[in-house]
KOLLO-405818 format. One record per residue (C-alpha): residue number from 0; residue in one letter; x, y, z. Coordinates in nm, 4 decimals. Layout:
residues N
k|r|px|py|pz
NUM|A|X|Y|Z .
...
This chain:
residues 411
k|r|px|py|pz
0|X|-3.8223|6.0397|7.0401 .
1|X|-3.8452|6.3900|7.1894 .
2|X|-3.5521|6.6310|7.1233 .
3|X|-3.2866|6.6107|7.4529 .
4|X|-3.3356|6.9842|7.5901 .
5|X|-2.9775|7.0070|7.6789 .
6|X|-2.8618|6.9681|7.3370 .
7|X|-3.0600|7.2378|7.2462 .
8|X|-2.9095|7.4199|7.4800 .
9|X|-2.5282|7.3137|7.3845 .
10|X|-2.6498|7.4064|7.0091 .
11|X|-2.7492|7.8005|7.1293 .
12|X|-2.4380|7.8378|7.3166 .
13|X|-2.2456|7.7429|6.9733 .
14|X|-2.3812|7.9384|6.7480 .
15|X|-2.4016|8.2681|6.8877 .
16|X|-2.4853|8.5878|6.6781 .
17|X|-2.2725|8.8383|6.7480 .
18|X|-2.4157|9.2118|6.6452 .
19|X|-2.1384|9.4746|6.5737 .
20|X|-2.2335|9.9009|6.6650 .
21|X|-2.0913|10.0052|6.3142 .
22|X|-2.1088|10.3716|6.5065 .
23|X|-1.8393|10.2056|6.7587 .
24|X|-1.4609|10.2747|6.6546 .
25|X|-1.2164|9.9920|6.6934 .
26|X|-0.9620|10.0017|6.9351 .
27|X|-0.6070|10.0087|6.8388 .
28|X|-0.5764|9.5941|6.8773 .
29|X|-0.9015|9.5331|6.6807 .
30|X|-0.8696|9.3672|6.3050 .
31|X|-1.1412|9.2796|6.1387 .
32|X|-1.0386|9.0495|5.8181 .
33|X|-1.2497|9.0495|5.5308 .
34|X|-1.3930|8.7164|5.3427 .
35|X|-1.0325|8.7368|5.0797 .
36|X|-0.8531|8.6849|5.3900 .
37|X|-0.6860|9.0447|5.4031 .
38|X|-0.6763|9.2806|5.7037 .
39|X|-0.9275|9.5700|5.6980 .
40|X|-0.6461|9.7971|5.7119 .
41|X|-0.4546|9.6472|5.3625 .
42|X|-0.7952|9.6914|5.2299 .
43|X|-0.8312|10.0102|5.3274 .
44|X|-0.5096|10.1325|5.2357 .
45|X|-0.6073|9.9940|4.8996 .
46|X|-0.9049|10.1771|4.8809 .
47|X|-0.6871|10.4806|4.9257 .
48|X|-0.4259|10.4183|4.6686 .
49|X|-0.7410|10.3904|4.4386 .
50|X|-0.9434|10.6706|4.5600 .
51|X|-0.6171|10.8848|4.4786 .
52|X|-0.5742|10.6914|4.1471 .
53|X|-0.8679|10.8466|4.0716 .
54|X|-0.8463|11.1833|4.2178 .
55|X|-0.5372|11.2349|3.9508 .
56|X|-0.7318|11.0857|3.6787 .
57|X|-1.0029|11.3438|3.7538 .
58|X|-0.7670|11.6593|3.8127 .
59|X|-0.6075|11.5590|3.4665 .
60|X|-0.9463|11.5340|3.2807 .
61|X|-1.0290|11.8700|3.4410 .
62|X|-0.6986|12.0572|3.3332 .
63|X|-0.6228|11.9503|3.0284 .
64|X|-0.7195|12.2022|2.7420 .
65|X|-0.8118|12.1986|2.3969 .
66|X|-0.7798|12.5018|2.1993 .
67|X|-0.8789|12.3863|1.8927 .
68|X|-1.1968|12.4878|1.7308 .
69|X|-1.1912|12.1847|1.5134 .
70|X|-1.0750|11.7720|1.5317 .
71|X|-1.0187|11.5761|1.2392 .
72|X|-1.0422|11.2160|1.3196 .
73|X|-1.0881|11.0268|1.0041 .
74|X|-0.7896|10.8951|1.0045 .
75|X|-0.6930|10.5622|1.1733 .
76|X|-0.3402|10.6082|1.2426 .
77|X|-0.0659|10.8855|1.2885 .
78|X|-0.1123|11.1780|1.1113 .
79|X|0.2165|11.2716|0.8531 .
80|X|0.1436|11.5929|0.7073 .
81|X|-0.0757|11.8381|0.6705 .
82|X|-0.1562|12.1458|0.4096 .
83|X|-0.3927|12.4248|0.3722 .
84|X|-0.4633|12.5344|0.0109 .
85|X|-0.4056|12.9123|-0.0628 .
86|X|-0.6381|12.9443|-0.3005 .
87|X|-0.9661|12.9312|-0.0301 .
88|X|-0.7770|12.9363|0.2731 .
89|X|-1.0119|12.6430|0.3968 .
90|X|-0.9445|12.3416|0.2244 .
91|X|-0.6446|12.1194|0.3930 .
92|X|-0.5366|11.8048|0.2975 .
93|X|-0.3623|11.5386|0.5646 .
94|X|-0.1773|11.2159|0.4957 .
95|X|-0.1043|10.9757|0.7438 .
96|X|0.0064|10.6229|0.8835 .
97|X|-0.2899|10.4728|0.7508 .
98|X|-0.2040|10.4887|0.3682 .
99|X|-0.4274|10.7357|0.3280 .
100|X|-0.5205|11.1144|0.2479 .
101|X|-0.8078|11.3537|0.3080 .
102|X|-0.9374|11.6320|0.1446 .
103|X|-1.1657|11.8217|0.4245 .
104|X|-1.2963|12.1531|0.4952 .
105|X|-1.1303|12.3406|0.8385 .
106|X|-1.4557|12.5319|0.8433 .
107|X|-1.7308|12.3020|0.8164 .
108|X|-1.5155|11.9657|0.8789 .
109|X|-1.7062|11.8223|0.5824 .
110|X|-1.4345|11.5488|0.4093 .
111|X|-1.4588|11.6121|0.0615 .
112|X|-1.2825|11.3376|-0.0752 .
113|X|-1.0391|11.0470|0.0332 .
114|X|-0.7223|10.9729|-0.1570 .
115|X|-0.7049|10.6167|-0.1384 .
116|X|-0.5049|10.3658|-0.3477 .
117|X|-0.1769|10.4209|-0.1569 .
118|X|0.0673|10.1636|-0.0819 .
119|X|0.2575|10.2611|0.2341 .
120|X|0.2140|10.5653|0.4590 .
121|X|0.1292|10.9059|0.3092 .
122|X|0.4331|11.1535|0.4487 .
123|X|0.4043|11.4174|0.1391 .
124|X|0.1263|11.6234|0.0565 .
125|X|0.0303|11.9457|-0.0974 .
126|X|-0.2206|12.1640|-0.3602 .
127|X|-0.1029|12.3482|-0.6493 .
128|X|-0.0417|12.7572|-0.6508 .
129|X|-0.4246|12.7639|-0.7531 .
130|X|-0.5517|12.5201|-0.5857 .
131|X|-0.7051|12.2877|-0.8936 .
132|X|-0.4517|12.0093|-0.7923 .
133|X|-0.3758|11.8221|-0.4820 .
134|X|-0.0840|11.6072|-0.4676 .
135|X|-0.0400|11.2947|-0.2134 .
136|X|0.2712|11.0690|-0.2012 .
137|X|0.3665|10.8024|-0.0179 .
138|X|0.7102|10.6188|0.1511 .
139|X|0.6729|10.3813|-0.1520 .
140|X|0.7276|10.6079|-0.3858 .
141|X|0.3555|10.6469|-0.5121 .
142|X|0.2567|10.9716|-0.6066 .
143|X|-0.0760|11.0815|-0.7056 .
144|X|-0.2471|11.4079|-0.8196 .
145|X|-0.6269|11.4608|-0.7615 .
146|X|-0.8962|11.7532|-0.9464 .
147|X|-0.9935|11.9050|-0.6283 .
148|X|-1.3467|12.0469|-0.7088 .
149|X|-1.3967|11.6296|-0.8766 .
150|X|-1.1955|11.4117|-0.6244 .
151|X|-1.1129|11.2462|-0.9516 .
152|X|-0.7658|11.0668|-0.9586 .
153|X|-0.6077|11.2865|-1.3060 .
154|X|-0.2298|11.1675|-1.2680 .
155|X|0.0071|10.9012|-1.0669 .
156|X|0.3907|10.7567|-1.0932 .
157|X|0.5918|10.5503|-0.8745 .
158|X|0.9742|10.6052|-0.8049 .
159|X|1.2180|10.5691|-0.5205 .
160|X|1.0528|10.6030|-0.1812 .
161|X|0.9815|10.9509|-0.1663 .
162|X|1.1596|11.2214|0.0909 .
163|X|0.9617|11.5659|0.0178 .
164|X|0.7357|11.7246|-0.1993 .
165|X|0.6671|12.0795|-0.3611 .
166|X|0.4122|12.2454|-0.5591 .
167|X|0.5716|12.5349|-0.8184 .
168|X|0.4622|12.9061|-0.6494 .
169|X|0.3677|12.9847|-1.0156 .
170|X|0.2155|12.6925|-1.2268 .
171|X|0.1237|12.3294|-1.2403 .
172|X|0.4525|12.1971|-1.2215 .
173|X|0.5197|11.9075|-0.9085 .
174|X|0.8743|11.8307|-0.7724 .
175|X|0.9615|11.5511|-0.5600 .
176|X|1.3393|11.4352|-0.3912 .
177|X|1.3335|11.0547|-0.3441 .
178|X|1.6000|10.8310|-0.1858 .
179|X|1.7840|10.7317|-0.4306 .
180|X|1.9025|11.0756|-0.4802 .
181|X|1.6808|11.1647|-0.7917 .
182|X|1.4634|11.4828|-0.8275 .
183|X|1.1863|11.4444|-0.9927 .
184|X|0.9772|11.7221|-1.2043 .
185|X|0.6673|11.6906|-1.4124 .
186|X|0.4321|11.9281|-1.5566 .
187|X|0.0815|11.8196|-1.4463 .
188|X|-0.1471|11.6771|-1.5808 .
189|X|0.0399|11.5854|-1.8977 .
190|X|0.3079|11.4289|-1.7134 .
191|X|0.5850|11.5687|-1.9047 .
192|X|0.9125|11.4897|-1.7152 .
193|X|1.2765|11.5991|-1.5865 .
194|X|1.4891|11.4853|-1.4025 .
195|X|1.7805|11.6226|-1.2113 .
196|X|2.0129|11.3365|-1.1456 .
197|X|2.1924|11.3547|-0.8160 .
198|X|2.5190|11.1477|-0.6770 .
199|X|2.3661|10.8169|-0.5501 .
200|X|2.2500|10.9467|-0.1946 .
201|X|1.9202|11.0415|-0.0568 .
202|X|1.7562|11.3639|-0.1759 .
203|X|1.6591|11.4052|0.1396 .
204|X|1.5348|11.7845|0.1541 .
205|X|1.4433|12.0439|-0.1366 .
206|X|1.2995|12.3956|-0.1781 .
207|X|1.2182|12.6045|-0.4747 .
208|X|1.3952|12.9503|-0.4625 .
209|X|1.1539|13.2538|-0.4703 .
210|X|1.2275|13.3175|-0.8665 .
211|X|1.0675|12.9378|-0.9486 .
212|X|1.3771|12.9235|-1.1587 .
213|X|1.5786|12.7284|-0.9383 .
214|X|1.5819|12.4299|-0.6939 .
215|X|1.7752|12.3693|-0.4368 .
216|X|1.8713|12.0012|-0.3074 .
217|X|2.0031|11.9065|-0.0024 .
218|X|2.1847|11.5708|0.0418 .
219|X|2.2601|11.2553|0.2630 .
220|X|2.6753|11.3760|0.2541 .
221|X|2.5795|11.6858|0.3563 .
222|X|2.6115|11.8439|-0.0050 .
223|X|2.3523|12.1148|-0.1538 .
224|X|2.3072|12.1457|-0.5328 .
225|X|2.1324|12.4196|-0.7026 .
226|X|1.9495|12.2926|-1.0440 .
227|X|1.8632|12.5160|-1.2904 .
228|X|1.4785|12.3984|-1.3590 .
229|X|1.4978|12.4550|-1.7584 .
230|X|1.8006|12.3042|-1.8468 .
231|X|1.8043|12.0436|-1.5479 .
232|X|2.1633|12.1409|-1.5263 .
233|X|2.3566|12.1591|-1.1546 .
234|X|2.4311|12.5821|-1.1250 .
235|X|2.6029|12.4775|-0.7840 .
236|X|2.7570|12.1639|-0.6293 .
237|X|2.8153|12.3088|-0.2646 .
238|X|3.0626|12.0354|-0.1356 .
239|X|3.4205|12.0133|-0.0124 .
240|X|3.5235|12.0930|0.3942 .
241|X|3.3065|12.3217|0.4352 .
242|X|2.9742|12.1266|0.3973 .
243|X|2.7751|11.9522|0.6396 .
244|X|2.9135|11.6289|0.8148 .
245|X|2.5907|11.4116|0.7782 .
246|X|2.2226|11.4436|0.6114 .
247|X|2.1208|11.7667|0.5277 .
248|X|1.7173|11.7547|0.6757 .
249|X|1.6005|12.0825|0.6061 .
250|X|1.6459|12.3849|0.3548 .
251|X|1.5146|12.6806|0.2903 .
252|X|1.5542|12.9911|0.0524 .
253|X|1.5857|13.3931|0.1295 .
254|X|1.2968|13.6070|-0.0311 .
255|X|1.5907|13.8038|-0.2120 .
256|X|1.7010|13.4942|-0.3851 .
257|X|2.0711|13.5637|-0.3106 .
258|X|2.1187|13.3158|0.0411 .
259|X|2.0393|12.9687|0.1482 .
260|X|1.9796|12.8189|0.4623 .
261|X|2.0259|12.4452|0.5368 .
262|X|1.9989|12.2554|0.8688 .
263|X|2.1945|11.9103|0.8897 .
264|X|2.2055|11.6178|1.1569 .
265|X|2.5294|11.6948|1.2573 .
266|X|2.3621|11.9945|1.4666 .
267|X|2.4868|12.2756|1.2541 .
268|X|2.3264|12.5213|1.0247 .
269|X|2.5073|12.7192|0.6893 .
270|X|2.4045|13.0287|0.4715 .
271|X|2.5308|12.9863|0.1473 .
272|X|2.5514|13.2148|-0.1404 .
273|X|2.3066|13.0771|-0.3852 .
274|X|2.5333|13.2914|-0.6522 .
275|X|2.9053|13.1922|-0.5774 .
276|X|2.8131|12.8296|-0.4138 .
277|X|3.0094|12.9928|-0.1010 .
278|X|2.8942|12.8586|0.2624 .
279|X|2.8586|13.2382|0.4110 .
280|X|2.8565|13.1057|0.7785 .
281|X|2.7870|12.7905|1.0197 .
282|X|2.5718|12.8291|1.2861 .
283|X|2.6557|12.5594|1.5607 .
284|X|2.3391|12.4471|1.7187 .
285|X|2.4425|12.1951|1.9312 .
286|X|2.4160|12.1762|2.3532 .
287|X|2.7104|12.1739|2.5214 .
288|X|2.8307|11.8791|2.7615 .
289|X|2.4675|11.7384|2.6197 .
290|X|2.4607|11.3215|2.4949 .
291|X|2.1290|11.3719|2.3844 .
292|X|2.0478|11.3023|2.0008 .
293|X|2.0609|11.6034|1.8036 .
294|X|1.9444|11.7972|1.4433 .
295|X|1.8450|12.0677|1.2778 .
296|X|1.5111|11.9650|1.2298 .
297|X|1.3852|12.2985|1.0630 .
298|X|1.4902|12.6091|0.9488 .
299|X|1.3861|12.9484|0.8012 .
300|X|1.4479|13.3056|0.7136 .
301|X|1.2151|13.5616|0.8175 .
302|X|1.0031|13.7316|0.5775 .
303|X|0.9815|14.0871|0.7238 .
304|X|1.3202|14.1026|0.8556 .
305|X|1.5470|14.0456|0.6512 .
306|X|1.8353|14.0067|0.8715 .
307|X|1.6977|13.6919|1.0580 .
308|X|1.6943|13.3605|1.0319 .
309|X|1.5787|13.0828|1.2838 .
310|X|1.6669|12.7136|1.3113 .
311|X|1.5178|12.4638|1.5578 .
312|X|1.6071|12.1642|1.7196 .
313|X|1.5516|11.8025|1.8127 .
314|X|1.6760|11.9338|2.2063 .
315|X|1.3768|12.1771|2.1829 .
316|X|1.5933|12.4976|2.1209 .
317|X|1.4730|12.7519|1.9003 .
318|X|1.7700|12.9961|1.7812 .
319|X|1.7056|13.3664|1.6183 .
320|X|2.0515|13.4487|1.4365 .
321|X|2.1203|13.7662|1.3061 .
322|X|2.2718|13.6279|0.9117 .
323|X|2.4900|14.0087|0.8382 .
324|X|2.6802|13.9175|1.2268 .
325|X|2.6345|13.5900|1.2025 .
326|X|2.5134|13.5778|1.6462 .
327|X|2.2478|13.4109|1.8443 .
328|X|1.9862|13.6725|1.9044 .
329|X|1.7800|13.5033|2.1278 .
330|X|1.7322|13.1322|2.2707 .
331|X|1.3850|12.9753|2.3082 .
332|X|1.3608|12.6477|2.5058 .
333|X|1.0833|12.3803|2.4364 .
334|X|1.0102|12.1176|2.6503 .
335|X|1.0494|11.8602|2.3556 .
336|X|1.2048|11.8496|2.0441 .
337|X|1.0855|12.1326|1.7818 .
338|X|1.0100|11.9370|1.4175 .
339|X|0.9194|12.2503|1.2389 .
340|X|0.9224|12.6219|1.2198 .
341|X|0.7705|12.9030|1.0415 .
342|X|0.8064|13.2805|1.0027 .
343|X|0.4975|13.4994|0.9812 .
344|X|0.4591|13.6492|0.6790 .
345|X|0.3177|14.0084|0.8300 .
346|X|0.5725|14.0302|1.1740 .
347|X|0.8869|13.9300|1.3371 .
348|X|0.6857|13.6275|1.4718 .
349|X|0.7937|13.2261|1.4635 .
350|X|0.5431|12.9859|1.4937 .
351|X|0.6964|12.6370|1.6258 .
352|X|0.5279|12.2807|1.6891 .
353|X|0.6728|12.0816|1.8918 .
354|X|0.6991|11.6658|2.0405 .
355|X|0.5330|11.7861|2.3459 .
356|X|0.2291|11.8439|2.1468 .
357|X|0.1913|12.1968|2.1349 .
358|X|0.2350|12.5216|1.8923 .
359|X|0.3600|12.8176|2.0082 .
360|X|0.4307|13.1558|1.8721 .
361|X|0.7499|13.3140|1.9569 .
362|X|0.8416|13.6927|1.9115 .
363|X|1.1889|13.6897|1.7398 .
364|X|1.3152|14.0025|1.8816 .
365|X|1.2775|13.9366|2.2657 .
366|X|1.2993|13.5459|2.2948 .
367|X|0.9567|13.5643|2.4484 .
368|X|0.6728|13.3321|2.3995 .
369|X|0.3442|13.4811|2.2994 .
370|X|0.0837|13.2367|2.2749 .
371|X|0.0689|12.8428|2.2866 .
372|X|-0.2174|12.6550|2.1621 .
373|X|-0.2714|12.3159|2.3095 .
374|X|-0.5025|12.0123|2.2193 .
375|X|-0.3114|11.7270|2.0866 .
376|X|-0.2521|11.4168|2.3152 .
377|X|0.1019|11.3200|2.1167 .
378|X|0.3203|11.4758|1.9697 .
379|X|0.2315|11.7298|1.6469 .
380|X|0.4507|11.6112|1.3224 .
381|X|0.3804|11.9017|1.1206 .
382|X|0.1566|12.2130|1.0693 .
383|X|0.0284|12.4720|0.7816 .
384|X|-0.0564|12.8056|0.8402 .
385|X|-0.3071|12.9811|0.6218 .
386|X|-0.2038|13.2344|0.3293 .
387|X|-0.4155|13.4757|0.5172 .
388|X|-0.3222|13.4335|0.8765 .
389|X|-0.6361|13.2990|1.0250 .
390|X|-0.5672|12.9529|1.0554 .
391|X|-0.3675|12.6881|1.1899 .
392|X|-0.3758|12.3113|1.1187 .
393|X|-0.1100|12.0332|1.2699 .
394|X|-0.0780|11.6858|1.2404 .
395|X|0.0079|11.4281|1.5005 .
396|X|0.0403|11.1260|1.6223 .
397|X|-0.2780|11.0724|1.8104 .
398|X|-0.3970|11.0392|1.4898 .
399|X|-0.5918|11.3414|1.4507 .
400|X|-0.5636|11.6745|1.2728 .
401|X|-0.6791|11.9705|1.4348 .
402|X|-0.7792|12.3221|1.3859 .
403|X|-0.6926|12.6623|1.5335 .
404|X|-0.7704|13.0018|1.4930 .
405|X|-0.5114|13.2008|1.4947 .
406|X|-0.4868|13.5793|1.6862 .
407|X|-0.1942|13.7169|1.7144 .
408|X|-0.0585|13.9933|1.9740 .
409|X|-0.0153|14.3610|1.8754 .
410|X|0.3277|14.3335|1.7163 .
């Protein structure tokens, strides 16, 4: 049967192709919807969003800086701790979320040897006076020592969960302040032991005084003790009214022996007489009409002059106080919270890291910043500086460890 012409003609007239002139703009009634069922317009408003998505993703990429000459990523988790041994000025070792420590070069980046067998994260570490012995601990109390130029494991003892760790500035002797308010002391590698027994609350910060004769404890209460290291015998029980409120976090010791600094949760810092037992002064640290959580997370007194001391704070404040007058110098304002400080040893200069992921160098008598040095993505938990100047190492909690070299301005 032939094919009806009409039909075909009915059948032409149906489907009709329509061709668009993509060089033709749409009027202001025209939508086109696309095959998800959306409006051109939604989709191209998408399209935007995304192409500016981008854009920021890009601009970020292209301004962010790294000043580091150096990343350690070995480790798989937040990075604790870090130390740089003064014997060779290179060697560091890090200890981190991951139960584990590293012993690596900050020149070459070569790992020399991994401290493994660790129970729980490694918070404490450090190398003896020599550099022979490197000591890692952990927040289960585990403690090991390690030959440095083996790797071999030569000593180990678990305690209390562990709060800080020290190396003697004059021989292989290794002190440790646990939890349960016990500080430890053992001559290495023998493992003779004393102990200096405290009052049943956290030893929760220590620091040798600058004639390695003494030690000096600081408390959960808020008390200090100063041991005599020989006789294990308490020289000083700093307690009463005058003492902090609440933990005592950070502590530190004047190069003339006579003065110590402490810096407390309750926002406050004291000098005391390392002599009489006497708290000297209270510095009040704390912001003003401010809710925010706050502490003394680190302290120090300067090494050149001998008149200044600096504390720093979880609100990002760095304070210079002149100790004789017992006044706020100058004021230096982080954007986050500062977790540790240190003087340098050669000028009136304060290194601080800081939550916002960066180290800065501050110049004590004008309140000005320096130099910053940038490169972490998190925020930096601690920092060494080496014995002679040149380098810099943090720890943070992008789980790296990274090296700087350090230049400082004509001081």
């Amino acid at each position: 049967m032939d094919p009806d012409p009409e039909q075909d003609r009915d059948s032409e007239e149906v489907v009709e192709i329509i061709e668009i002139d993509d060089t033709e703009p749409l009027s202001d009634d025209d939508e086109v919807v696309g095959d998800d069922g959306l409006s051109a317009d939604i989709n191209e408003m998408d399209l935007e969003n995304e192409l500016q998505y981008n854009s920021d993703e890009f601009e970020d990429e292209v301004t962010y800086r790294d000043d580091s000459t150096f990343v350690y990523k070995k480790h798989a988790d937040s990075v604790f701790t870090a130390r740089i041994d003064n014997n060779t000025c290179d060697l560091v070792i890090t200890g981190g979320q991951d139960d584990t420590a590293y012993v690596w070069s900050a020149s070459s980046g070569e790992t020399k040897f991994q401290c493994d067998g660790h129970k729980d994260s490694v918070t404490s570490v450090g190398f003896s006076h020599d550099g022979v012995y490197a000591a890692s601990a952990d927040l289960g109390g585990l403690i090991k020592v390690w030959k440095v130029d083996t790797g071999k494991e030569v000593w180990s003892f678990e305690c209390s969960d562990i709060e800080w760790l020290q190396w003697h500035q004059m021989a292989h002797v290794l002190i440790v302040g646990t939890q349960d308010g016990t500080t430890w002391m053992w001559k290495i590698p023998s493992g003779d032991c004393k102990t200096f027994k405290g009052h049943g609350l956290s030893a929760g910060s220590g620091c040798l005084m600058p004639d390695g004769k003494r030690v000096c404890v600081g408390y959960e209460d808020g008390s200090v003790k100063i041991w005599d290291m020989k006789t294990a015998s308490c020289l000083q029980n700093v307690n009463g009214k005058d003492i902090h409120s609440s933990s005592v976090v950070c502590i530190d010791c004047h190069p003339d022996n006579n003065l110590i600094l402490t810096g407390s949760t309750d926002a406050t810092a004291k000098v005391i007489h390392s002599s009489t037992g006497k708290v000297v002064t209270t510095f009040n640290c704390a912001e003003e009409n401010s809710e925010d959580e706050n502490s003394v997370e680190s302290c120090a007194f300067s090494y050149t002059q001998s008149s200044l001391a600096a504390t720093g704070t979880l609100t990002g404040k760095l304070s210079i106080w002149d100790v004789p007058t017992q006044t706020n110098r100058n004021t230096c304002q982080h954007i986050g919270g500062v977790v540790k400080l240190k003087w340098d040893t050669t000028s009136p200069l304060v290194y601080t890291a800081c939550l916002d992921g960066v180290v800065r160098m501050w110049d004590a008598r004008n309140g000005k910043c320096c130099l910053e040095w940038s490169g972490h993505q998190d925020a930096v938990l601690d920092f060494d500086i080496s014995r002679d100047g040149k380098t810099l190492v943090t720890a943070s909690e992008d789980n790296t460890a990274r090296v700087f070299s350090l230049h400082k301005p004509d001081s």
